[in-house]
C-alpha positions in Angstrom: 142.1 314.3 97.1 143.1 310.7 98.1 142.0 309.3 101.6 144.8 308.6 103.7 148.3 309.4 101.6 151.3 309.1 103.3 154.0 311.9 103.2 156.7 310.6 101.2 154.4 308.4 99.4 153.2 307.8 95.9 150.3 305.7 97.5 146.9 307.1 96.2 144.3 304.0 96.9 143.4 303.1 100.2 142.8 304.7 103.5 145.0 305.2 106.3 145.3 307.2 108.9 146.2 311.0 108.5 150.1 311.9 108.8 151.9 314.9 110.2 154.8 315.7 108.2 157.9 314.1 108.7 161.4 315.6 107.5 164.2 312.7 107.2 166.9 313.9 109.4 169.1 310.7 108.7 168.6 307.1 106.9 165.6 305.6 109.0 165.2 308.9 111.5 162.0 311.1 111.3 161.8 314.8 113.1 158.7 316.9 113.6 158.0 319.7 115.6 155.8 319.1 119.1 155.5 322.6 120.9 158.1 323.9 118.7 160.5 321.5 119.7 162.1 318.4 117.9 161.0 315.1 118.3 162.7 312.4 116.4 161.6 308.1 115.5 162.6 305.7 114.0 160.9 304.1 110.8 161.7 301.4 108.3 159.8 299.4 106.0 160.2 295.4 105.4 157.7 292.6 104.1 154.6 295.0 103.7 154.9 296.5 107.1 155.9 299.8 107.8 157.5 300.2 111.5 157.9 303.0 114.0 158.9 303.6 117.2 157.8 306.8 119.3 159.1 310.0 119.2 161.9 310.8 121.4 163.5 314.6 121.9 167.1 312.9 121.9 168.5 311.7 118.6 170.8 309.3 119.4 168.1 307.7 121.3 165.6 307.7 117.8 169.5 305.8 116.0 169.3 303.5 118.9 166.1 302.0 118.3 166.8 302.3 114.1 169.6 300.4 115.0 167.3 297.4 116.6 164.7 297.8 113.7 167.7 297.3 111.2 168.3 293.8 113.8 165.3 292.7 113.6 164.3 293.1 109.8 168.0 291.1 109.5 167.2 288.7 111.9 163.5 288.3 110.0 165.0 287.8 106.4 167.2 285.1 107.5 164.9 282.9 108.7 162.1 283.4 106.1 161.6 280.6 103.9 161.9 281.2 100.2 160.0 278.2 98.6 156.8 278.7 101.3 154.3 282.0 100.3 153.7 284.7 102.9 151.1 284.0 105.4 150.8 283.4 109.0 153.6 281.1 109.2 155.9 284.2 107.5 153.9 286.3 110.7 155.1 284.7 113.3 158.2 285.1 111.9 158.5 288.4 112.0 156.9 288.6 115.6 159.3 285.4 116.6 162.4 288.2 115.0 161.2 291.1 117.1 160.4 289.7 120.4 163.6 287.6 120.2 165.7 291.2 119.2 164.3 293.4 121.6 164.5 290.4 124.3 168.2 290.4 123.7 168.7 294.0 123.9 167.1 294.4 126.9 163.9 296.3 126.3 160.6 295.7 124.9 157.8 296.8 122.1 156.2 299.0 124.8 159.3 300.2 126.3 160.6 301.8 122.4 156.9 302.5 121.5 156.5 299.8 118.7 153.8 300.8 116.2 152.9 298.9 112.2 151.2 300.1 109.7 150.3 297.7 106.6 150.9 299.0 103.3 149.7 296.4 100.8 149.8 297.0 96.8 148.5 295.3 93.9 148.7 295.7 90.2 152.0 297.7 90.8 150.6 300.5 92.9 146.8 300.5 91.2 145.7 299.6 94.6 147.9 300.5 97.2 146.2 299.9 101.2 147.1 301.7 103.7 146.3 300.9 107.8 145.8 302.9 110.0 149.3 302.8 112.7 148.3 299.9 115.2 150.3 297.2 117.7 152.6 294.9 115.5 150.4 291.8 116.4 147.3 293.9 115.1 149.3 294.8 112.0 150.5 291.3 111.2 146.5 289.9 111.3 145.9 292.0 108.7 148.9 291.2 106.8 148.3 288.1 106.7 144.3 288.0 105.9 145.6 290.2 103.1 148.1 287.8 102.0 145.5 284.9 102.2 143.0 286.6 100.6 145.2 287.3 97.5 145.6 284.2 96.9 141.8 282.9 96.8 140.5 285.6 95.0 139.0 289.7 94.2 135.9 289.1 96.0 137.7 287.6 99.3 140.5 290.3 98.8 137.6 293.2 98.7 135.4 291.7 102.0 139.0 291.9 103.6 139.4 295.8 102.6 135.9 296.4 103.4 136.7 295.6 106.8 139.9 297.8 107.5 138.0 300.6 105.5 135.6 300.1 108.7 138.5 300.1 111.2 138.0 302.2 114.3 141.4 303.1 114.9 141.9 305.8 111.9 142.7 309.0 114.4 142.9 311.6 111.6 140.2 310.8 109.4 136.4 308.7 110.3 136.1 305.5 109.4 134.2 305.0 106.6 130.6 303.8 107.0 129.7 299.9 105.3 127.8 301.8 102.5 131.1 304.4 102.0 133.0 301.8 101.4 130.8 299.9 99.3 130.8 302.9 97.2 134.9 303.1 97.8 135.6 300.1 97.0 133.0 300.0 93.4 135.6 301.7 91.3 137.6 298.3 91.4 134.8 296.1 90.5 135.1 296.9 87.0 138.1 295.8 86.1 139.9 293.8 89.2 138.0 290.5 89.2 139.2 290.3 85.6 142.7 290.7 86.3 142.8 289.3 89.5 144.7 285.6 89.7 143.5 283.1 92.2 146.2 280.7 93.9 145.4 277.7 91.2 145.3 280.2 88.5 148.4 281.8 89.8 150.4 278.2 90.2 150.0 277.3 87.0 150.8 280.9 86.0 154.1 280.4 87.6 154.6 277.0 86.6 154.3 277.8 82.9 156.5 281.0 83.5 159.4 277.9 84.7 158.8 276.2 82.1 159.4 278.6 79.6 162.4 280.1 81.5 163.8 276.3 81.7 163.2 275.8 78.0 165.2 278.9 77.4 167.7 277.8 79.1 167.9 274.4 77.4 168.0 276.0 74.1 170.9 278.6 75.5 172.7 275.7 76.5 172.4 273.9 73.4 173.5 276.7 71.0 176.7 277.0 73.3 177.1 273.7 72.9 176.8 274.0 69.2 178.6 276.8 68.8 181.7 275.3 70.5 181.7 272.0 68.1 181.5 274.5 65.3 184.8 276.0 66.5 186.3 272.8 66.9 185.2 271.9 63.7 186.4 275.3 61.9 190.0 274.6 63.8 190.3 271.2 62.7 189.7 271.7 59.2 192.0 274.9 59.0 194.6 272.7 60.5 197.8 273.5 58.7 200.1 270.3 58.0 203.5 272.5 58.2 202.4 274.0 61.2 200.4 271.8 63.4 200.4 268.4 62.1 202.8 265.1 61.9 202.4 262.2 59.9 201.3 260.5 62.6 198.1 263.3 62.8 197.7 263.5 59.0 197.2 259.5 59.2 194.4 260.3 61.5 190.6 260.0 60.1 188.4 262.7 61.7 187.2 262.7 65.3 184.1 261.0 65.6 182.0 263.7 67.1 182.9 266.1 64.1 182.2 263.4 62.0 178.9 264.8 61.4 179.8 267.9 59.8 180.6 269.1 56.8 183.8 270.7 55.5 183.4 274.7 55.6 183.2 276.4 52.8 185.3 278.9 53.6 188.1 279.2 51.2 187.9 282.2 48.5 186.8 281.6 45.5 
């Protein structure tokens, strides 16, 4: 089977820590059984990160600290930056958005028992990561390493995985050895460098992909814009001179910007 899929999931690459099974009780709230007793937490997932809080035996408490996750994924979105990538900049911005929530609420990340865990895809879901569950700040190095190496390239992206495959801090399952992961990791060698983008590569990528999409546009524009004078055209050639027209108007030569088309040719034969 896969190493480290999460209930819930459809993430099959990767390794994460092992789960216990979870049964969504509400939007955002978790219960499992401890002693044969309910326990509930809170969990959402924003900007690669999924976040948790601990288990409490009082549900109103677990919508309590859903409600401040909810506050600070808002609070995170609206000062991100659209026109800068992810990276550590985009980190501190989500650790700037939970210190400053949880500061205003009164509490703390200890106090409601903040955990992260990273889930980072690629090649929509044909590599899908998985952390193990770690403190935010923890969780937000990775994030961004990840995020950096994407951008340079496979064989920075893989020496990054290689690492968290290696990460102590998988409590269900041992860490893989250097050579276990070596061997983990192989099954992407054949075809990921190919298809992997670099950040130059990438750029221009995107810059050809606005190009194209402003071209587009022009030429949408422009066939408006042509389609309109051809109305105008059609109407002021169909004008009828008992119903539309005075002397004055029949006196008039054609407009100049229909002057360059022709006549329609559609009377019956």
């Amino acid at each position: 089977g896969s190493r480290g899929t999460i209930v819930g999931s459809s993430c099959q690459y990767g390794h994460a820590s092992g789960t216990t099974t979870r049964t969504r009780v509400a939007l955002g709230i978790y219960v499992r059984y401890r002693g044969g007793r309910p326990v509930y937490c809170a969990k959402m997932f924003f900007d690669r990160i999924y976040f948790y809080t601990e288990s409490v035996p009082q549900l109103d408490k677990a919508l309590e600290h859903h409600i401040l996750l909810v506050q600070i994924r808002e609070q995170a979105r609206r000062s991100s930056d659209p026109w800068k990538p992810d990276g550590k900049g985009d980190a501190r911005r989500i650790a700037s958005a939970c210190e400053s929530v949880l500061s205003q609420c009164g509490t703390s990340s200890d106090e409601i028992g903040l955990r992260a865990m990273l889930r980072f895809e690629r090649f929509n879901g044909k590599i899908c990561i998985l952390s193990p569950v770690l403190p935010l700040e923890e969780t937000l190095m990775w994030r961004s390493r990840f995020l950096e190496a994407k951008e340079t390239s496979w064989k920075a992206f893989r020496s990054v995985w290689m690492d968290l495959l290696q990460h102590p801090g998988f409590a269900r399952k041992k860490p893989m050895s250097e050579a276990e992961a070596e061997q983990f990791l192989a099954r992407y060698d054949e075809w990921a460098p190919t298809s992997w983008y670099s950040g130059p590569a990438k750029q221009v990528a995107r810059a050809a992909q606005c190009v194209e999409h402003t071209l587009s546009q022009m030429k949408a524009l422009e066939d408006m814009r042509e389609q309109r004078l051809r109305e105008e055209r059609l109407r002021w050639f169909r004008r009828m001179p008992w119903r539309d027209m005075t002397m004055d108007d029949l006196r008039q030569p054609i407009p100049i910007d229909l002057r360059t088309a022709q006549p329609p040719n559609d009377r019956k034969k």
